[in-house]
C-alpha positions in Angstrom: 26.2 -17.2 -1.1 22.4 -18.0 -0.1 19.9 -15.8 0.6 16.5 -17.9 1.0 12.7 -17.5 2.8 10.0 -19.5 3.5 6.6 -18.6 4.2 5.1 -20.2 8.0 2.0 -19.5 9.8 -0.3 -17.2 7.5 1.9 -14.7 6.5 5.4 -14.7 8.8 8.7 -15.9 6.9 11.9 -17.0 8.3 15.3 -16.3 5.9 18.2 -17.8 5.8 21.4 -16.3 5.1 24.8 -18.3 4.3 28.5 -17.9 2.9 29.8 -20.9 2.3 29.1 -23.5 5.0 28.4 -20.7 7.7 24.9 -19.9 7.9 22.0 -18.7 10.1 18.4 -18.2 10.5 16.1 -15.1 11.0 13.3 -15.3 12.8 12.8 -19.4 13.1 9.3 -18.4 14.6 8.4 -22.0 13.6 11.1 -24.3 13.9 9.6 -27.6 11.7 9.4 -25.1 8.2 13.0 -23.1 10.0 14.7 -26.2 9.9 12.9 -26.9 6.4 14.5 -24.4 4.5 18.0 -25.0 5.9 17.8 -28.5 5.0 16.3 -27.8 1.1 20.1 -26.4 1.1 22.2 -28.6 3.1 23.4 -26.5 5.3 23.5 -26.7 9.1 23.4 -23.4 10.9 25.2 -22.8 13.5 23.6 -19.0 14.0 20.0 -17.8 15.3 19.2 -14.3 14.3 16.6 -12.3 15.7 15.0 -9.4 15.0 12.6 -8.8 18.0 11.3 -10.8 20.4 7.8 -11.6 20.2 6.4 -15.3 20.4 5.8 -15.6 16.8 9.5 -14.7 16.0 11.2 -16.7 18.4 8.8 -19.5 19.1 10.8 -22.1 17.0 14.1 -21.4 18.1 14.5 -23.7 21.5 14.1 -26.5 19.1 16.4 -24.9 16.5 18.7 -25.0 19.4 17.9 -28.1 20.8 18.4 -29.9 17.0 21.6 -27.8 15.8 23.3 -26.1 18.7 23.3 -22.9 17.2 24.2 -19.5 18.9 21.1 -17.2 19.8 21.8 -13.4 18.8 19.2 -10.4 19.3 18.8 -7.3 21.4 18.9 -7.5 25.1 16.0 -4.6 25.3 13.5 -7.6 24.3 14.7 -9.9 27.3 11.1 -9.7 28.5 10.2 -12.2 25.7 13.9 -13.8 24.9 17.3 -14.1 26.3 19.7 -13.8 23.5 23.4 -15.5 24.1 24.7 -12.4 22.5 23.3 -8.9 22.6 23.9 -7.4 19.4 22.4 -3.7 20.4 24.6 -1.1 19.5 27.2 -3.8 17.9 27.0 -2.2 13.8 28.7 -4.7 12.3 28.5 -8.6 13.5 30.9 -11.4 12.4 29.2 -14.9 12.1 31.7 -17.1 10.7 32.4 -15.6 7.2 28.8 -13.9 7.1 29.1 -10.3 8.0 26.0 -8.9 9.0 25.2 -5.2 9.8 23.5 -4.1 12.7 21.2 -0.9 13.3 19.1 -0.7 16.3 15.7 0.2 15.3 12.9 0.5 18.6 9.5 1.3 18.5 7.8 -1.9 17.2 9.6 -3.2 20.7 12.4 -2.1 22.5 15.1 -4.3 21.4 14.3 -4.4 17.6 16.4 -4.3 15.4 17.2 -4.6 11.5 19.9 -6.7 9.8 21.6 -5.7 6.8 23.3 -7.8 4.4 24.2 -8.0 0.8 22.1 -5.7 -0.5 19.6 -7.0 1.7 17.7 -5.7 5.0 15.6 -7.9 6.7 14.0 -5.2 8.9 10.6 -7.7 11.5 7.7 -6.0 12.3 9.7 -2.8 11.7 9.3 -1.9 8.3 6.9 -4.1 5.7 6.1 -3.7 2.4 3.5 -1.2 2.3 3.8 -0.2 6.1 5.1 0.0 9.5 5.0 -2.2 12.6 2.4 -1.4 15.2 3.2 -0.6 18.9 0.1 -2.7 20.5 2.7 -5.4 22.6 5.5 -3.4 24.3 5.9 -0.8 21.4 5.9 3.4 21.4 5.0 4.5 18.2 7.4 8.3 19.1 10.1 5.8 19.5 8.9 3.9 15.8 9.0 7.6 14.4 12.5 8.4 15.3 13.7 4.9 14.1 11.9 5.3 10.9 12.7 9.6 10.5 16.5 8.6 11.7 17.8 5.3 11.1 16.1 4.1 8.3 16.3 7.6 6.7 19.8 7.4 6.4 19.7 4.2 4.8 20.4 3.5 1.0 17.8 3.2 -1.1 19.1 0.3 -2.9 18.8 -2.0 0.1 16.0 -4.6 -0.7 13.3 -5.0 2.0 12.5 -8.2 3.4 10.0 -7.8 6.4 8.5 -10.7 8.6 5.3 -10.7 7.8 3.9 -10.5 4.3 1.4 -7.4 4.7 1.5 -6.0 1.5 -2.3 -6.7 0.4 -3.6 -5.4 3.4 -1.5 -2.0 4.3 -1.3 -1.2 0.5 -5.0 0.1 0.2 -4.5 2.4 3.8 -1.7 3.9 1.7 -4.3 4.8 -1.5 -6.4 5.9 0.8 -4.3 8.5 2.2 -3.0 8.9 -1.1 -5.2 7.9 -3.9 -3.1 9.1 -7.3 -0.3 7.5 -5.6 1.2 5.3 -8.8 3.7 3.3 -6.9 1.8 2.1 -3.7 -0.7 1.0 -6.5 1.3 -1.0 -8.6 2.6 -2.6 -5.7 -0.8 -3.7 -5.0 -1.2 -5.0 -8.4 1.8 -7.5 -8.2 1.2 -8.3 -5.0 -2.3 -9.7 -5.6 -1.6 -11.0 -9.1 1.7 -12.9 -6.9 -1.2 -14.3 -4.9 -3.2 -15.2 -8.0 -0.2 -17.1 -9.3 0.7 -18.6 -6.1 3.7 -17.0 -5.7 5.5 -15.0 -3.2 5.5 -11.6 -3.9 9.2 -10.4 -5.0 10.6 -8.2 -2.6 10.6 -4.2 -2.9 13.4 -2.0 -2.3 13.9 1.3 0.0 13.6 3.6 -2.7 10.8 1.8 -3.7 9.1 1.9 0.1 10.2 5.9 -0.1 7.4 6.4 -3.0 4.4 4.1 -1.6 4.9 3.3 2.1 2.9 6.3 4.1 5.0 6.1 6.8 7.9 6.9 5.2 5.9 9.6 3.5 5.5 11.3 6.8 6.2 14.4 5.8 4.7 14.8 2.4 1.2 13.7 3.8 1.3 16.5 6.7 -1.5 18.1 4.4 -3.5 15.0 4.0 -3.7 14.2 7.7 -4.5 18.2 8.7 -7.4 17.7 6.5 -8.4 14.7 8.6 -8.4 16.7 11.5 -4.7 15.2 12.7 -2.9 17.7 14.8 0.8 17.6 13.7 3.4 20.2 13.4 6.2 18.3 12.0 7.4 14.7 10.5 7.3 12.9 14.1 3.6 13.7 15.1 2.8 13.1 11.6 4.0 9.6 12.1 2.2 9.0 15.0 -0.5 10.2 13.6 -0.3 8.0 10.6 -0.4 4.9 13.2 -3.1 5.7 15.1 -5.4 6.4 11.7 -3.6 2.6 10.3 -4.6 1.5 13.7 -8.2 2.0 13.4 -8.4 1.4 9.3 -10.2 -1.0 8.4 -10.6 -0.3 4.5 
């Protein structure tokens, strides 16, 4: 079993997953470091994973294709940025050679996004991030990002390691202290993040549980008071989280 990332652009990765000699690629927004990784382990995937559809996702994968052949799988509901050869929407459970890869539909950061689980592992876009949440400036509705986040992820086990798309841990860590100052977890995460940096190093990845504690908008709830003091109207968890993204929206630290 692989599980593998490499960092493109300023701060996107692509992952590769493989059992055996069946493999695939997430998110190959840049197909040169995509094609990269896969090589660094031999392997020639024959699968094209995607977790929403916008240009710095799936900008790499025609040449993917074009180089390996491999099968193009995401969520129809992004076909205004990508036409998958499978729809994977509503599927749960996908079988990819031997990989078996979970499914849960997760819109808000798009319509079609959605967040892969496997071994222990989610790899959740511009959904979730370390620190967090995606915003809903290009074809997004942040109501549709709270249910995703106060539903589907929710219900998810905390043990699930998170492994976003975009490395935003430095900057949506301090929004998070802001809101929450005394919070120990969002700080420490902080801490290792920038002393990752300092080393040169990616940071390691967090898990759910670990999101629960320090990510604000998966904090909804418990930082009702916070926001009513900031003059945020919400009555319950939902307009609390959409409150939470329009404040991270216009943060600027």
């Amino acid at each position: 079993m692989i599980f593998d990332r490499r960092r493109y652009g300023k701060d996107n990765y692509v992952y590769l997953l493989a059992e055996g000699d069946d493999a695939a690629l997430v998110d190959p927004g840049d197909a040169a470091v995509a094609l990269a990784l896969a090589a660094a382990h031999r392997l020639r995937p024959r699968f094209v994973l995607h977790t929403h559809g916008h240009a710095d996702h799936t900008g790499g994968t025609a040449e993917v294709v074009r180089q390996l052949g491999a099968r193009v799988l995401g969520a129809g509901g992004d076909a205004a940025w990508y036409r998958p050869d499978e729809d994977v929407a509503g599927a749960g459970e996908i079988a990819l050679g031997a990989l078996r890869v979970g499914v849960h539909d997760a819109p808000g950061h798009t319509p079609g996004s959605v967040l892969y689980a496997w071994e222990g592992r989610l790899l959740t876009g511009d959904t979730l991030f370390w620190g967090g949440a995606g915003n809903c400036r290009h074809g997004g509705d942040p109501l549709r990002l709270a249910d995703t986040f106060l539903t589907v992820v929710a219900r998810l086990d905390g043990e699930l390691e998170v492994n976003p798309g975009h490395d935003y841990a430095e900057a949506n860590l301090p929004f998070a202290l802001d809101l929450e100052p005394g919070n120990a977890e969002a700080r420490a995460q902080l801490e290792a993040a920038r002393a990752a940096r300092g080393r040169r190093e990616e940071p390691a990845a967090t898990t759910l549980s670990d999101e629960r504690r320090a990510n604000p908008f998966l904090r909804a709830e418990v930082l009702r008071p916070e926001l009513l003091c900031r003059g945020q109207s919400c009555r319950d968890a939902r307009e609390a989280f959409v409150a939470l993204r329009a404040l991270r929206d216009r943060w600027r630290g």
